[in-house]
C-alpha positions in Angstrom: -27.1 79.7 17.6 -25.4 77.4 15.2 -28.1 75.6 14.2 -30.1 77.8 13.1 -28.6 78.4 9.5 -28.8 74.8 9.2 -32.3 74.8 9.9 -33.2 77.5 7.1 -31.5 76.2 4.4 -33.2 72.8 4.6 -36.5 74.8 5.0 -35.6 77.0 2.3 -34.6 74.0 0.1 -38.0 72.1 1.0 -39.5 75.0 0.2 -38.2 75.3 -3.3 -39.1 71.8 -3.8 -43.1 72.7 -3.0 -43.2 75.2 -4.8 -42.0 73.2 -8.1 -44.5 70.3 -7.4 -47.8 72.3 -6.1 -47.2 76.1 -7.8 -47.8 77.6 -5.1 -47.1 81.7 -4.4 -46.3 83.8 -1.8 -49.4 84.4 0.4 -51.1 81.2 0.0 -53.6 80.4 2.8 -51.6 76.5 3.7 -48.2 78.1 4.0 -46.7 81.3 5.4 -43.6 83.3 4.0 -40.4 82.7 4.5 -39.0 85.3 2.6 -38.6 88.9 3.1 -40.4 89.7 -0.5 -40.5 89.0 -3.9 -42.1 86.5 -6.5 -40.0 83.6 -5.7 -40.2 83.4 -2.4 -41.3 79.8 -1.3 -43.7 79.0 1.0 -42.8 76.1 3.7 -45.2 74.0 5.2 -45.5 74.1 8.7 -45.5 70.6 9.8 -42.4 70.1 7.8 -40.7 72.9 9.1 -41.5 71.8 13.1 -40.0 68.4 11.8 -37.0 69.8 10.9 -36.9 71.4 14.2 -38.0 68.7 16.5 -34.9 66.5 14.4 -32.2 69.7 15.5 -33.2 70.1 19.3 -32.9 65.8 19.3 -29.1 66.4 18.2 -28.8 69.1 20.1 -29.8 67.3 23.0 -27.6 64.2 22.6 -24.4 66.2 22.2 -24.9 68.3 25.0 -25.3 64.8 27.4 -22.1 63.4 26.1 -20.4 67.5 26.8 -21.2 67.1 30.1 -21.0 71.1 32.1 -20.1 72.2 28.5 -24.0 72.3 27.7 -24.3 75.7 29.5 -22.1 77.4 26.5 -24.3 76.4 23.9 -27.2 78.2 25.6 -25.1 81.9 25.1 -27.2 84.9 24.0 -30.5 83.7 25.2 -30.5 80.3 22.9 -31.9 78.6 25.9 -35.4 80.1 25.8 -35.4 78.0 22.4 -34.6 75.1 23.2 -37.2 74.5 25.5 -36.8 70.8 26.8 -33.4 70.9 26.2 -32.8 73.8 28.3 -34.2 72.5 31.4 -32.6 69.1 30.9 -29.1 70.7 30.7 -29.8 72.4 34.1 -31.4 69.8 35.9 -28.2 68.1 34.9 -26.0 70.8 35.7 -27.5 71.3 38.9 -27.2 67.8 40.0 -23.6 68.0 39.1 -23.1 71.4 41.5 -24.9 69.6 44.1 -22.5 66.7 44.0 -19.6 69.2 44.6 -21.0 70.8 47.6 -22.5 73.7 46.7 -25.7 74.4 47.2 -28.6 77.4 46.8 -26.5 80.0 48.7 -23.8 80.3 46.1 -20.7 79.1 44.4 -18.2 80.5 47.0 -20.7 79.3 50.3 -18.3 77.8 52.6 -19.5 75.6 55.8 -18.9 77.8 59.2 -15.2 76.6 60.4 -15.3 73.6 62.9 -14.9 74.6 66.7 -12.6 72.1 67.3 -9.9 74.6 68.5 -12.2 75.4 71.1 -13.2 73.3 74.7 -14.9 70.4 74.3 -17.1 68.8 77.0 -16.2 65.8 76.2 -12.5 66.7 76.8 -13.3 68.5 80.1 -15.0 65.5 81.2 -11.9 63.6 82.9 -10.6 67.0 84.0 -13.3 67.9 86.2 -13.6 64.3 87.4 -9.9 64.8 88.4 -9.9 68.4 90.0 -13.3 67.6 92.4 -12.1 66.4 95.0 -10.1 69.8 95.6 -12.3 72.4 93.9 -15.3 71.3 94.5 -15.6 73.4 97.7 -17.3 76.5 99.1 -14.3 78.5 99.9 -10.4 78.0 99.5 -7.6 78.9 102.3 -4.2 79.0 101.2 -1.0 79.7 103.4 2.7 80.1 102.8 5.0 78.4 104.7 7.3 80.4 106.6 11.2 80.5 104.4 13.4 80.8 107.2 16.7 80.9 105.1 15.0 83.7 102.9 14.0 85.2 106.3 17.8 85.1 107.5 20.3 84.7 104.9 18.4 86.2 101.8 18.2 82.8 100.5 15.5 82.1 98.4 13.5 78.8 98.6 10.8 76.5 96.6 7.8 77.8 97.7 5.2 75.9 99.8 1.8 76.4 100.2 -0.8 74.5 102.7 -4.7 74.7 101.2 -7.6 74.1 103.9 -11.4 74.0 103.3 -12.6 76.9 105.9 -15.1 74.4 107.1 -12.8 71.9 108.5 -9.6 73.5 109.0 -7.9 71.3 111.7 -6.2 69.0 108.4 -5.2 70.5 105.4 -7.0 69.4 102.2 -3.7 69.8 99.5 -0.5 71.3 99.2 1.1 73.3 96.6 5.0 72.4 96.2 7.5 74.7 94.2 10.0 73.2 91.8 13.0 75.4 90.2 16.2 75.9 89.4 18.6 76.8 92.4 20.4 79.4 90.2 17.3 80.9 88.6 15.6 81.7 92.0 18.3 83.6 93.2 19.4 85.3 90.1 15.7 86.2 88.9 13.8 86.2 92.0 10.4 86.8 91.6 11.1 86.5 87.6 11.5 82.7 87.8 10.4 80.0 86.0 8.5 77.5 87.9 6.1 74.4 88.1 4.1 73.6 90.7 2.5 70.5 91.6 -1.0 70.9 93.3 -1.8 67.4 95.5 -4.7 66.3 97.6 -3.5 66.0 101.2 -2.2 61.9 100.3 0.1 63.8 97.9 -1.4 62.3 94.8 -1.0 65.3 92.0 -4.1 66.8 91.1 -3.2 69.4 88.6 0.1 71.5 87.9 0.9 75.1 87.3 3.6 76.2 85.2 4.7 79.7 85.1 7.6 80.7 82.9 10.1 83.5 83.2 9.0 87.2 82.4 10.0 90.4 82.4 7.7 92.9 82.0 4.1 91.0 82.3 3.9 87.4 83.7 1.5 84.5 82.9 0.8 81.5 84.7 -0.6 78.3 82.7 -2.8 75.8 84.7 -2.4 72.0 83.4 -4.0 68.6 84.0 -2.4 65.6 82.9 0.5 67.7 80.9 -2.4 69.2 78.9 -3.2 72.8 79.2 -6.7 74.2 80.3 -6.4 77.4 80.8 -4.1 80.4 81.4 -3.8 83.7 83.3 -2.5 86.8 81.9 -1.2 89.7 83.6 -1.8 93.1 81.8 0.8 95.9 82.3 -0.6 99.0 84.4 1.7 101.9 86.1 -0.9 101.2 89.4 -3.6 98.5 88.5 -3.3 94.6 89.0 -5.0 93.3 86.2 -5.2 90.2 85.2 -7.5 88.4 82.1 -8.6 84.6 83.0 -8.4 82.1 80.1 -10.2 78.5 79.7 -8.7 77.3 76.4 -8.9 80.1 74.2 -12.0 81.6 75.6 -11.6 84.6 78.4 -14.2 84.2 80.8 -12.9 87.0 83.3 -11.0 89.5 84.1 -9.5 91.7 87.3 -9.3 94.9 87.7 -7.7 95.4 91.0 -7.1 99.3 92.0 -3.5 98.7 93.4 -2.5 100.4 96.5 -3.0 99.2 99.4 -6.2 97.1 98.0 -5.6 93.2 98.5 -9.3 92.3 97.1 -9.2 90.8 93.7 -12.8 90.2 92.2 -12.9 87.9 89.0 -15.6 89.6 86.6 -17.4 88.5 83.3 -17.6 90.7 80.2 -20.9 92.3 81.8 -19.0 93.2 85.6 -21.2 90.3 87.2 -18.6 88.8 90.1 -17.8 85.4 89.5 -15.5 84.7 92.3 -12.9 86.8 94.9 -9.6 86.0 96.5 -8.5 88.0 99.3 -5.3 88.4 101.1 -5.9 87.9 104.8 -4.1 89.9 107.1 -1.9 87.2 109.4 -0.3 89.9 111.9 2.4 92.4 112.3 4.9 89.8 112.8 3.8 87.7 110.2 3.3 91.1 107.3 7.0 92.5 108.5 8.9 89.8 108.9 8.1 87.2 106.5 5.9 86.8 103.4 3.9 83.7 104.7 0.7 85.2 103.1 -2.9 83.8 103.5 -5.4 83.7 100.6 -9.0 83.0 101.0 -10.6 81.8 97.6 -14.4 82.1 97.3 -16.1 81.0 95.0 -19.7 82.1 95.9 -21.1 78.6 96.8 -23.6 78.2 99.7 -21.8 76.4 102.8 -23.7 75.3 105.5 -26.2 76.8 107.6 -24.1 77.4 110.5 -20.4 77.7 109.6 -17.9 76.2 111.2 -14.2 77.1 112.2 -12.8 79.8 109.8 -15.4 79.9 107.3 -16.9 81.7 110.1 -14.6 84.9 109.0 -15.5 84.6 105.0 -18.6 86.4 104.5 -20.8 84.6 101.5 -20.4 85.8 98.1 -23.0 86.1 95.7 -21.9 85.0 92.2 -23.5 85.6 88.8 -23.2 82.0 88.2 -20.7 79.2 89.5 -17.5 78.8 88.0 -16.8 75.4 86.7 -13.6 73.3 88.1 -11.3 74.2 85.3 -12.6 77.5 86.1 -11.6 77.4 89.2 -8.4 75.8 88.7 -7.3 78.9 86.9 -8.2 80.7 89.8 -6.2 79.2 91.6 -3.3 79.7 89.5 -4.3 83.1 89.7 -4.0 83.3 93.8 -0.6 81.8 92.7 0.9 84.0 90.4 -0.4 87.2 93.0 1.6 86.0 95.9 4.9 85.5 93.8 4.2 89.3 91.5 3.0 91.5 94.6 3.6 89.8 97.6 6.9 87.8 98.2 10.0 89.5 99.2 13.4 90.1 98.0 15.4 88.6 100.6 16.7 89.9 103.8 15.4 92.1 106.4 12.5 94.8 105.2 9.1 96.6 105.4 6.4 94.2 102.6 4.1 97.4 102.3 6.9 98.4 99.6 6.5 94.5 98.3 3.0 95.1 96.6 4.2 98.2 94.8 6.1 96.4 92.0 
């Protein structure tokens, strides 16, 4: 407190200067002492005194508006409960000043929570799902394999091509699923290929793509729309189990758990086991199983069809879903049905037995 001195030796000094003019002693009933003892100690008037002291907190109060933040120092080792007005001034002031800055009631080092921007937003997934309706907006999915007759024959292997049908109509197909690779790379790595494939309505206009790259131990499959990505499928390495974790963005919203074997159900679960949708492999014969891997997948996604099925959707018994999976939901799926017919269930080449085909 560095006025302070100041203040007592000008009430000392007009002290002094009462004393001479009025004679007055220590103990007087208009003044009180301002010494600790002793006969010439002065006695200070009071109202001169609180003008002294009204006249220090006025400078006080103009140098600290001119400091700025530096008016908190001058309130070290409790100086502030002095200065009364002053005090509250400098913190109203300083206050305003943290407010400015961004920092509130919470704390200096509050932060905001961080932006979600990394994430999905609806607005983005709007054109996305206006693009993929057409195709996924449907009960239930079939998809075939063409049969590769120079794989078949000559060990040969070709793009892969894949018809889709809606169950309820199956006399036309609804899309097609075309391969596209490298010649050298899918006879060299096989299975392990990198590929894209384009997913078109049944007039060929593209609906969506699927790109999966080249792997070795576990493989992924990326589903894109217009070159941008919206979701992935990751395979997780088991000795026996197929399992497989669904992305949309960076959000997992399922997972399968398949037991391997000779199981060929695979049921896409939510963090609480509710089933979301399934995707069978149909059994298309002995000629069809030994011969050739010209697989058949049935996607459902648990909608209700119509009252009286039609056709093959005959043979797909309903599924009862937690909730609905959206359409970039379900285009992941479909990579999904993808990426299982090309890790368990397309052959090597050549002449062989495909029960030793889902084993890998």
């Amino acid at each position: 407190m560095r006025w302070l001195p100041r203040l007592l030796s000008h009430a000392a000094a007009a002290g002094r200067a009462t004393a001479r003019t009025t004679g007055s002693h220590v103990g007087g009933s208009n003044g009180f002492a301002a010494g600790r003892g002793g006969d010439d100690a002065a006695a200070v008037p009071w109202k001169w005194l609180r003008k002294l002291w009204v006249e220090e907190l006025r400078k006080q109060r103009d140098a600290t508006r001119s400091l700025g933040r530096r008016a908190v120092a001058t309130t070290e080792g409790g100086g502030a409960d002095s200065f009364g007005d002053f005090a509250k001034a400098a913190i109203r002031f300083v206050r305003s000043e943290t407010a400015a800055s961004g920092i509130d009631g919470r704390g200096a080092g509050h932060e905001e929570a961080p932006s979600r921007g990394h994430q999905q937003d609806g607005r983005d997934l709007a054109p996305v799902e206006a693009k993929l309706k057409p195709l996924l907006s449907r009960a239930n999915l079939l998809i075939a394999r063409d049969i590769e007759w120079a794989n078949i024959m000559f060990a040969f292997e070709q793009e892969s091509r894949y018809i889709m049908m809606d169950p309820l109509f199956p006399q036309s197909p609804v899309g097609f699923i075309r391969e596209k690779s490298n010649v050298i790379f899918r006879q060299l790595l096989r299975s392990r290929r990198p590929f894209v494939a384009e997913i078109t309505d049944a007039m060929g206009n593209e609906i969506f793509t699927v790109r999966r790259p080249f792997w070795f131990i576990n493989s992924s499959i990326y589903a894109e729309v217009n070159g941008k990505e919206v979701g992935v499928v990751h395979r997780r390495w088991h000795l026996w189990r197929r399992i497989y974790d669904l992305y949309l963005g960076n959000r997992q919203f399922a997972v399968v758990e398949n037991p391997g074997f000779w199981n060929w159900t695979f049921t896409l679960i939510d963090e609480d086991a509710n089933v979301l949708a399934q995707i069978d492999r149909n059994w298309r014969g002995i000629g069809f199983e030994l011969f050739t891997d010209a697989g058949q997948y049935a996607i459902r996604f648990g909608d209700a069809g119509l009252n009286h099925k039609l056709g093959l959707a005959a043979d797909i018994d309903e599924l009862h879903v937690v909730r609905h999976l959206t359409l970039p939901e379900r285009a992941v799926a479909l990579a999904l049905a993808v990426s299982l017919d090309c890790d368990y269930f397309s052959r090597r080449g050549g002449w062989g037995l495909p029960f030793l085909i889902a084993t890998e």
